[in-house]
C-alpha positions in Angstrom: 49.1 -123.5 38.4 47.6 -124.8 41.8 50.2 -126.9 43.8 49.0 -128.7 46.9 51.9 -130.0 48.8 51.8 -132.6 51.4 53.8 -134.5 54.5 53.9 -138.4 55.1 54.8 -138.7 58.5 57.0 -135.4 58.4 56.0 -131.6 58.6 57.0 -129.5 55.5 59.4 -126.7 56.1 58.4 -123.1 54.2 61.5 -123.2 52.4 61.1 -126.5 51.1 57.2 -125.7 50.2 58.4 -122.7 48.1 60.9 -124.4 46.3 58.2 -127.6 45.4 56.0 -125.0 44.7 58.7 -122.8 42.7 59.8 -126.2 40.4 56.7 -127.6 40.0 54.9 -124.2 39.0 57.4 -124.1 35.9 55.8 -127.0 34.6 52.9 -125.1 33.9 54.4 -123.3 31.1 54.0 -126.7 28.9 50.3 -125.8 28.9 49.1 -122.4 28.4 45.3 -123.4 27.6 44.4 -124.9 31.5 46.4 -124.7 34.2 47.1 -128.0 35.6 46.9 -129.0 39.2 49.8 -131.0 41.2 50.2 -132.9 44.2 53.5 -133.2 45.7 53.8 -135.2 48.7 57.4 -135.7 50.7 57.9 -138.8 52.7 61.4 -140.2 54.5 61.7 -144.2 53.8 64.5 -145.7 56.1 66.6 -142.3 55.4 65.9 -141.8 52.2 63.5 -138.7 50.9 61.0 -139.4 48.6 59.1 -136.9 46.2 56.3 -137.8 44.6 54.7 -135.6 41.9 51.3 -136.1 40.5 49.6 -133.5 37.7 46.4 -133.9 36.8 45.6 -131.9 33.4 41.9 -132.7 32.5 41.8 -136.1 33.6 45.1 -137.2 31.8 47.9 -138.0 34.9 51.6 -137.6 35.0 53.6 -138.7 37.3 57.0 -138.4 39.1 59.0 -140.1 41.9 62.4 -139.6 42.8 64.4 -140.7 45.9 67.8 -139.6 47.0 69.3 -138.8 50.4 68.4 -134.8 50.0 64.8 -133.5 49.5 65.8 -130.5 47.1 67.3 -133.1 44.6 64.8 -135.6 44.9 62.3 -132.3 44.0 64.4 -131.7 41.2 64.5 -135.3 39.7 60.9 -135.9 40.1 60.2 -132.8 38.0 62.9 -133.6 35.6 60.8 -137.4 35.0 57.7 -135.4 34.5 59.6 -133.0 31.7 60.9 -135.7 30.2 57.5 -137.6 30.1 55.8 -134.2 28.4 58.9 -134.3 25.9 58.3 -137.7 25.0 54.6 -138.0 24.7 53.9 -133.8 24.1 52.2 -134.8 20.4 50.0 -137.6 22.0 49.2 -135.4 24.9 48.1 -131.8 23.1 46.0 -134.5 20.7 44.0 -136.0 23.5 44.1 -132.8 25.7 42.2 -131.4 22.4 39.8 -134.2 21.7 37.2 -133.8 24.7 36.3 -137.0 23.9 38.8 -139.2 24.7 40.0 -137.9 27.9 40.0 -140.3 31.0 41.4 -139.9 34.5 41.4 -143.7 35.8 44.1 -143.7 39.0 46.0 -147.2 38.7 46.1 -150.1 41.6 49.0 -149.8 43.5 50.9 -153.3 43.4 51.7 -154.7 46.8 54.1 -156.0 49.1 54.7 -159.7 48.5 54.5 -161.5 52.6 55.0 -165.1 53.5 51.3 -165.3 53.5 50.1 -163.2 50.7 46.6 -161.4 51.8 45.0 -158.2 50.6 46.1 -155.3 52.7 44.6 -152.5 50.1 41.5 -152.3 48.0 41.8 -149.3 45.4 38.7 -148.3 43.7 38.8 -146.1 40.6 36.6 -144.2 37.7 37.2 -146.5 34.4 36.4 -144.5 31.1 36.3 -146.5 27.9 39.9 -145.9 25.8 41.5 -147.9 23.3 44.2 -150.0 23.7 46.7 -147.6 22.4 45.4 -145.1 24.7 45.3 -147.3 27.6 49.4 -147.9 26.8 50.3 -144.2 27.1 48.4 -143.5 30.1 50.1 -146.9 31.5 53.7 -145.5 30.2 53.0 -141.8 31.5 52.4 -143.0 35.3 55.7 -145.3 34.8 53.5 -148.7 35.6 54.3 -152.3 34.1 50.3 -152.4 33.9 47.2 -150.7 32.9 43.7 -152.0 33.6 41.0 -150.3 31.3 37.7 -150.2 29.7 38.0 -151.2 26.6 35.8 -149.4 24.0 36.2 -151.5 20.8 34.9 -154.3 23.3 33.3 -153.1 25.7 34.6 -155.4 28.2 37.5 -154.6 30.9 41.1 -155.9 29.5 44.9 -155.1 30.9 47.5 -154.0 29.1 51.2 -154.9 30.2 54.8 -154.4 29.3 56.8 -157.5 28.3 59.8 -158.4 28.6 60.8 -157.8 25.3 60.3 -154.4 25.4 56.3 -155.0 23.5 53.3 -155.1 25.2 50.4 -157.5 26.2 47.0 -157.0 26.4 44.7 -158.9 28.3 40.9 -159.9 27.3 38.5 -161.8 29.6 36.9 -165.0 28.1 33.6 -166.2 30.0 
C-alpha cells in the first residue's frame, strides 16, 4: 500500500511517519485485489493535532479526520473512522470496486468560513462522472459531508444530494 504523508505548517518526525505509515498500511488488508493509495497530512490548529486520512481505491475515496491534543491518537482515531466506514459500507464498496463501470473519483467542495462580509476565498474544481443518486449518497456518506454535488446519469443534468435533518436525504435538480 503506498502511503504519502504530509506536514501543514509542521515538519514530520520519523517516528511519527513510521507509525502513520505502520496504521494506515494495515488498512490495506481490506483489499487484497489493488493496493490502495493514502494521504495522510498532520496539521496543529490552535494546539490541537489534526490527522487527516484520505484513500483513494480506484477512484472511490475514504476519508478520515480526527483531532485530539496528541498526534499518535489522533492517527489512531482517524484510521479507526476509515475501518468503521469499510465495515459499514464493505458490500457497497466490493460491488462498485467490481463494476468498472460505475466507478467515479469526484473530490467534494470544501464548505467555507462564514465572515461578516461573506466573499469567495476558494474555488475547487473537480472531475464529475455520471452516478446515480444512490451512488452519489454513499460517496457523500463515505467522505463524512452533509452534501454531494454530482452528475446525474438518469438525467443527465448536475443535481445535489443532501442530508436532512431528519436523518433522510434531499436531492436537488435544476429547473431552467
Amino acid at each position: 500500500m503506498e502511503v504519502r504523508v504530509f506536514g501543514k505548517n509542521l515538519e514530520v518526525t520519523d517516528a511519527l511517519r513510521e507509525y502513520a505509515e505502520k496504521k494506515v498500511g494495515k488498512i490495506g488488508k481490506f483489499f487484497a485485489k489493488d493496493p490502495p493509495k493514502a494521504q495522510v497530512t498532520f496539521s496543529i490548529e490552535r494546539g490541537v493535532h489534526v490527522v487527516d486520512i484520505t484513500i483513494s481505491i480506484n477512484g472511490l475515496l475514504l476519508r478520515g479526520e480526527e483531532k485530539s491534543p496528541d498526534m499518535y491518537s489522533s492517527i489512531d482515531g482517524a484510521v479507526e473512522k476509515i475501518e468503521r466506514q469499510i465495515h459499514k459500507y464493505k458490500t457497497k464498496i466490493n460491488r462498485r470496486l467490481h463494476d468498472e463501470n460505475s466507478i467515479i473519483s469526484p473530490t467534494p467542495a470544501d464548505t467555507e468560513e462564514v465572515t461578516a462580509e461573506p466573499k469567495i476565498v476558494r474555488t475547487k474544481r473537480f472531475a464529475i462522472k455520471p452516478m446515480h443518486a444512490q451512488e452519489a449518497v454513499m460517496q457523500m456518506e463515505l467522505l463524512g459531508h452533509d452534501f454531494f454535488v454530482f452528475f446525474n446519469s438518469e438525467t443527465e443534468e448536475v443535481n445535489v444530494v443532501y442530508k436532512r435533518k431528519d436523518g433522510n436525504y434531499g436531492l436537488i435538480e435544476p429547473e431552467f
